[in-house]
ZAGU-970707 format. One line per field, with one value per residue: residue in one letter; x, y, z of N, C-alpha, C in turn. Coordinates in steps of 0.02 Angstrom, whole numbers, padded with zeros to 5 digits. Atoms other than C-alpha are relative to their C-alpha. Example, Ala and Ser with C-alpha at 12.3 -4.5 7.8 and 13.67 -1.06 7.14 Angstrom:
# ZAGU-970707
aa [A,S]
n.px [00045,-00042]
n.py [-00059,-00059]
n.pz [00000,-00003]
ca.px [00615,00684]
ca.py [-00225,-00053]
ca.pz [00390,00357]
c.px [00045,-00039]
c.py [00060,00055]
c.pz [00000,00037]
# end
This chain:
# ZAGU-970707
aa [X,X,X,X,X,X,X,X,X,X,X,X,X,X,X,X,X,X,X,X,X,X,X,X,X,X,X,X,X,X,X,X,X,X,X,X,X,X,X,X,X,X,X,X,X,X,X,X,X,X,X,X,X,X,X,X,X,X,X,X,X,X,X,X,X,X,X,X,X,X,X,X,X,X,X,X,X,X,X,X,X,X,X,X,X,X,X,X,X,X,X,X,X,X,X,X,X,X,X,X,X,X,X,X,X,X,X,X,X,X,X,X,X,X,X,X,X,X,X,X,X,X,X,X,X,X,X,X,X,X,X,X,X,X,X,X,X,X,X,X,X,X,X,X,X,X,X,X,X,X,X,X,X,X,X,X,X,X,X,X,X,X,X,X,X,X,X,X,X,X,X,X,X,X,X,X,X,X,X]
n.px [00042,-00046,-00005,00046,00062,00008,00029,00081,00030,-00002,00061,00094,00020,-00005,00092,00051,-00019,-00036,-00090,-00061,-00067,-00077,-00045,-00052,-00014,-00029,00038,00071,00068,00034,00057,00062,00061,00021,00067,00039,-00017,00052,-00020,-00016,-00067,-00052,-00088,-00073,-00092,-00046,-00065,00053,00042,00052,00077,00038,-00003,00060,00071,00023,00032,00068,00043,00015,00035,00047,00008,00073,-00023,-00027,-00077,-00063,-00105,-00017,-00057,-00053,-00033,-00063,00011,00044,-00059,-00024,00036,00042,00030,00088,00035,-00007,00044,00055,00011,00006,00053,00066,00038,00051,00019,-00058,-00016,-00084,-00024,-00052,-00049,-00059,-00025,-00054,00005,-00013,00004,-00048,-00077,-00011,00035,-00059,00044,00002,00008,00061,00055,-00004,00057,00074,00032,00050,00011,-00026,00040,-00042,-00043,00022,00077,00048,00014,00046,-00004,-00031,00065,-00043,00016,00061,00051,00016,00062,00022,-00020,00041,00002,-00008,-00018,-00091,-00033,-00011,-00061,00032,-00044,00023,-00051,00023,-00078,-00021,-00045,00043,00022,00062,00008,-00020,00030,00033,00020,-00060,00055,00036,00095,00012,00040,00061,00071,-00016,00010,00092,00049,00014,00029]
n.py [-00059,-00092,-00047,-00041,00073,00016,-00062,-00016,00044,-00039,-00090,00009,00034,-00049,-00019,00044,00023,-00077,-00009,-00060,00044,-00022,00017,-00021,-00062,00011,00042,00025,-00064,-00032,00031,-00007,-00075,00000,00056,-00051,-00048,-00016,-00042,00035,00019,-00050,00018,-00011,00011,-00007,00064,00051,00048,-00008,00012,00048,-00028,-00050,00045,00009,-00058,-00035,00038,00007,-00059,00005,00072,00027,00020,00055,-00029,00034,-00012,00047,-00012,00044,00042,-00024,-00027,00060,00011,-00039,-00021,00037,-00021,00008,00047,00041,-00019,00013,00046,00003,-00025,00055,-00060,00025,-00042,00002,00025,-00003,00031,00012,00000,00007,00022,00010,-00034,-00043,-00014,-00062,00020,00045,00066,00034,00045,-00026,00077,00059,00038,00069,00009,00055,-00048,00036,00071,-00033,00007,00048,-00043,-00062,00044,-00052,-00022,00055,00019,-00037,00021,-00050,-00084,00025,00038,-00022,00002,00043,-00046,-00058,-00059,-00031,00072,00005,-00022,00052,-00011,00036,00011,-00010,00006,-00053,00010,-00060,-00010,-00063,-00053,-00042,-00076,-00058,-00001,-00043,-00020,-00042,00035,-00056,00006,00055,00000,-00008,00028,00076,-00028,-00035,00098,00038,-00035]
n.pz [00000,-00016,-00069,00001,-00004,-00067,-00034,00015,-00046,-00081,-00009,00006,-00065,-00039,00031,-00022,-00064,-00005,-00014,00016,00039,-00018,00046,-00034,00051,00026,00039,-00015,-00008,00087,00015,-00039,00043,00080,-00040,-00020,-00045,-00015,-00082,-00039,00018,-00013,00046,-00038,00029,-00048,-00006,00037,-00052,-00045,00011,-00037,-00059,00001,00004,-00060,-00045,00037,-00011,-00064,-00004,00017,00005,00051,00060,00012,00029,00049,00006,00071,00002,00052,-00022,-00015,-00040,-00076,-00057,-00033,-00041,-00018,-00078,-00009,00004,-00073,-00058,00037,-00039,-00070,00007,00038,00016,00015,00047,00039,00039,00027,00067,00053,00055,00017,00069,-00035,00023,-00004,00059,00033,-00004,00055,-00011,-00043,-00037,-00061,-00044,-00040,00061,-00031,-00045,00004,-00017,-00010,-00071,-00030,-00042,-00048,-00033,-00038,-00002,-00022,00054,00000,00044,00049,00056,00059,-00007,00019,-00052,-00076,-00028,-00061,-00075,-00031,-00017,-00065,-00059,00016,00047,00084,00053,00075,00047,00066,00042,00056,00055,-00003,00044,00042,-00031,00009,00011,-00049,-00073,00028,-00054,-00021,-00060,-00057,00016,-00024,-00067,-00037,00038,-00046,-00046,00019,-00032,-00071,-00032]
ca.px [00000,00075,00077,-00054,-00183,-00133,-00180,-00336,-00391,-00322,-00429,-00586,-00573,-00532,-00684,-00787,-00728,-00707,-00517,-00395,-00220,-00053,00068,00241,00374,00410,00329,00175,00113,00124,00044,-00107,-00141,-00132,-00252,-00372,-00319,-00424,-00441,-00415,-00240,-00102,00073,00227,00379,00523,00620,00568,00477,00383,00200,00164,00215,00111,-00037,-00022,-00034,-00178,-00255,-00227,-00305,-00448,-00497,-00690,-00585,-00521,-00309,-00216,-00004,00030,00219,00341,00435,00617,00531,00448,00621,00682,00569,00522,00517,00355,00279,00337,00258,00106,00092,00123,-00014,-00135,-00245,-00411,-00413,-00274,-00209,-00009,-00006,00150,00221,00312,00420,00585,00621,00689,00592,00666,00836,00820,00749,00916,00853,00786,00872,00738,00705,00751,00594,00427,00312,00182,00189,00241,00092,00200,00343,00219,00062,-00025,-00059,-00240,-00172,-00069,-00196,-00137,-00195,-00344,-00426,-00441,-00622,-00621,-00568,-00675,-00621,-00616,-00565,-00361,-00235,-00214,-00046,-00094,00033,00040,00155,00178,00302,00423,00515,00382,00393,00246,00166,00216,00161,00078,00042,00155,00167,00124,-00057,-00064,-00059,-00164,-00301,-00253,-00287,-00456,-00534,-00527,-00614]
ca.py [00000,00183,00297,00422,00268,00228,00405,00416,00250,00344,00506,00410,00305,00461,00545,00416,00413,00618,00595,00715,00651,00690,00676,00671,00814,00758,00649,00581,00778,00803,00651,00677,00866,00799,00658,00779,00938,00972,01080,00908,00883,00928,00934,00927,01012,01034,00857,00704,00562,00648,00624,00468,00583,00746,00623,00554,00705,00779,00614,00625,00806,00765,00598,00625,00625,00490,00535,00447,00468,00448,00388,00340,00201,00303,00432,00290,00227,00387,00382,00216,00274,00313,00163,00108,00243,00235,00060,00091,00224,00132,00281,00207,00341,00313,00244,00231,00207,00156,00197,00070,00081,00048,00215,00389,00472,00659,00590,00517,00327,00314,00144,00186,00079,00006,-00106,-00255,-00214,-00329,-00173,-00306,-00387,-00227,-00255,-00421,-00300,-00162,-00268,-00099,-00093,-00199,-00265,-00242,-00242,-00191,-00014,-00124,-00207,-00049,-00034,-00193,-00079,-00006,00182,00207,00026,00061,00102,00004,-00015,-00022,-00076,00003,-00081,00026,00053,00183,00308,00426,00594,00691,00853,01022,01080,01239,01290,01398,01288,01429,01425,01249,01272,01381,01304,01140,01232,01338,01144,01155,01339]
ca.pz [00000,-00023,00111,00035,00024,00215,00264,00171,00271,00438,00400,00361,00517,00616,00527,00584,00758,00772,00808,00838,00740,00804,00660,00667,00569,00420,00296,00400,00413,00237,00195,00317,00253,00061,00155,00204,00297,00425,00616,00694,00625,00715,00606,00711,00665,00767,00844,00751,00846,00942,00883,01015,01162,01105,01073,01231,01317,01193,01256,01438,01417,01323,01366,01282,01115,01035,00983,00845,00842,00657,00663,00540,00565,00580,00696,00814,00849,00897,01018,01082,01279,01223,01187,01369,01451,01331,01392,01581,01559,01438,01395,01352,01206,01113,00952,00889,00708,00610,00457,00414,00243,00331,00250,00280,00148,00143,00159,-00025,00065,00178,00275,00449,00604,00670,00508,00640,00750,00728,00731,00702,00863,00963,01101,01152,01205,01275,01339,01400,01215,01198,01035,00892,00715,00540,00481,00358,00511,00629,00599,00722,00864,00985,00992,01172,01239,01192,01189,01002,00913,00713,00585,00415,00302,00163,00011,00032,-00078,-00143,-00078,-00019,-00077,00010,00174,00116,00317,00424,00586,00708,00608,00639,00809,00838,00727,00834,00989,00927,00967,01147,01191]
c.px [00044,-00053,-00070,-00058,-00004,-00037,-00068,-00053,-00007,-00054,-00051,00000,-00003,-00066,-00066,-00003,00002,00064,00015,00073,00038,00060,00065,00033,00018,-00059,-00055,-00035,-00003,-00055,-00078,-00018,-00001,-00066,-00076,00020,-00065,00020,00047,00062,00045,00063,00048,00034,00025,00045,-00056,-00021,-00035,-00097,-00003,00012,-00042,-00046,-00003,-00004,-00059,-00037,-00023,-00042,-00066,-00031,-00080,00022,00029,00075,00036,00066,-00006,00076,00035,00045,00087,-00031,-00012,00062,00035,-00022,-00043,-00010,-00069,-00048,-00014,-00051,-00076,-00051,-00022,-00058,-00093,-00063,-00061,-00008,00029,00025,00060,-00002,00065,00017,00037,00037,00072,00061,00021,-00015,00026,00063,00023,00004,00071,-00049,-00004,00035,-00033,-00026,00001,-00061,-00065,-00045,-00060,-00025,00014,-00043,-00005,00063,-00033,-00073,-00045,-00028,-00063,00024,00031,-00002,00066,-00054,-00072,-00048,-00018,-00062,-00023,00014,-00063,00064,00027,-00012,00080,00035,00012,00074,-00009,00078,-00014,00041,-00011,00071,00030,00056,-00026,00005,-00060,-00004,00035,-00031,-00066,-00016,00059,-00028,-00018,-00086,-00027,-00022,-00047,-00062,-00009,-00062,-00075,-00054,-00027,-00028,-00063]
c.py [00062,00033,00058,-00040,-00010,00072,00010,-00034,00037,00060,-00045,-00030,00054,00056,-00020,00009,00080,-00011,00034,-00057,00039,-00033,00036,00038,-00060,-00021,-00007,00056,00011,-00060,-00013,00069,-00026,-00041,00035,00074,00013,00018,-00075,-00030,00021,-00016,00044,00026,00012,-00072,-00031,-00050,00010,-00001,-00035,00036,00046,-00051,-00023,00059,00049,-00059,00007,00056,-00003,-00072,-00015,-00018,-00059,00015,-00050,00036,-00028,00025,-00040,-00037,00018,00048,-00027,-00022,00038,00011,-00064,-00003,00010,-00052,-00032,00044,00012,-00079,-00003,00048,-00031,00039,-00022,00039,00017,-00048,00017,-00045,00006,-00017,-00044,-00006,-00021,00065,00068,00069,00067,-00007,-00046,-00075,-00014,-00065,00045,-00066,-00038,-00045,-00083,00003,00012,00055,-00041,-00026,00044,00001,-00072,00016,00036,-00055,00038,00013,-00052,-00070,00031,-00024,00051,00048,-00037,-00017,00042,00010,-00052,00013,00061,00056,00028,-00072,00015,00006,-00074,00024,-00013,00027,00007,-00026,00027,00009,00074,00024,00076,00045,00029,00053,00051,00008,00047,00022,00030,-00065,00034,00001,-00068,-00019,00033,-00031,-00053,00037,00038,-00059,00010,00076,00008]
c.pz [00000,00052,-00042,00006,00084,00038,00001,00035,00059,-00014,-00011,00070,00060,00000,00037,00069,00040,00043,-00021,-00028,00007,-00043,00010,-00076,-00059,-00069,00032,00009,-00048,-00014,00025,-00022,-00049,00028,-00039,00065,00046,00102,00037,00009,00046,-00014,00037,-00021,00081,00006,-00007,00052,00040,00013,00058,00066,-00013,00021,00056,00068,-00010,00022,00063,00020,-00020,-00009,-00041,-00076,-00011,-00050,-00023,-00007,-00062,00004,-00040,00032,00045,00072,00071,00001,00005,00082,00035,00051,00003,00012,00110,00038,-00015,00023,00064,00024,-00016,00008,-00041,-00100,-00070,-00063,-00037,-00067,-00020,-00071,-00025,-00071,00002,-00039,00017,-00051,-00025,00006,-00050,00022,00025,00062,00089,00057,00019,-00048,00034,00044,-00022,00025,00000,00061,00060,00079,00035,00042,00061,00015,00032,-00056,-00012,-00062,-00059,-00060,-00065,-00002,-00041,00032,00046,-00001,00059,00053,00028,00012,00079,00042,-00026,00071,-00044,-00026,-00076,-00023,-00061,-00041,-00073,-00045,00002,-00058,-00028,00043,00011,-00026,00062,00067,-00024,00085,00034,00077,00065,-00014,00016,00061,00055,-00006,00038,00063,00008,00037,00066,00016,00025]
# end
């Protein structure tokens, strides 16, 4: 599956579900505005991997919502403390998607390290995670029984479109949500 196809799935399910989506800098925020842009987005820049920590703190804040982490495979092992404390938490509200293309895609597809770790199975590592589903099957997830780990395997290489957003407007528009 390409990565604009995986998104389009993630925004409809998120649609469905009114989820907020915490995407991380790089690639997974472009490909979620080409998606569908929309208030509920919120595109990271700054240091990479951090989507699954925002999101779990946009979760722990707004627990009536339901908060997807969209993270690329290189970003999510910058950052896999998260998962642990995502786990040791286990945030009813929550959903940690992955990217995976084993892929570095603005770095002309330099491989990412982590192409040795079973993102499939990642909720036998972290078992605060209810289960860990590919990105086709998450309609079989209740919403607000998680936290869910979904696996996207996806072909990498293709760049995304532009940003077209300044990310100061981003966050406010993010932010507008909660007054």
């Amino acid at each position: 599956m390409k990565q604009a196809q995986a998104f389009e799935q993630l925004v409809e399910f998120a649609e469905k579900h009114d989820a907020l989506i915490v995407a991380d800098i790089g690639s997974q925020s472009l490909w979620l505005k080409a998606a569908k842009d929309r208030p509920e987005n919120l595109y990271l820049s700054g240091p990479m991997g951090m989507a699954s920590s925002v999101a779990l703190g946009v979760a722990m804040s707004h627990k009536d919502r339901l908060v997807i982490a969209a993270c690329g495979d290189g970003a999510l092992g910058m950052n896999m403390s998260s998962l642990a404390t995502i786990s040791a938490i286990a945030p009813s509200n929550m959903i940690v998607v992955v990217m995976d293309n084993g892929v570095y895609e603005f770095t002309k597809s330099l491989p990412v390290p982590g192409t040795g770790v079973d993102w499939s199975n990642i909720s036998a590592a972290y078992p605060g995670f209810k289960s860990t589903i590919q990105l086709q099957d998450m309609d079989s997830v209740d919403p607000q029984s998680g936290p869910y780990f979904v696996h996207a395997d996806i072909e990498g290489g293709e760049l995304p479109p532009g940003p077209g957003m300044h990310a100061i407007d981003v966050h406010h528009r993010f932010k507008s949500l909660f007054k």
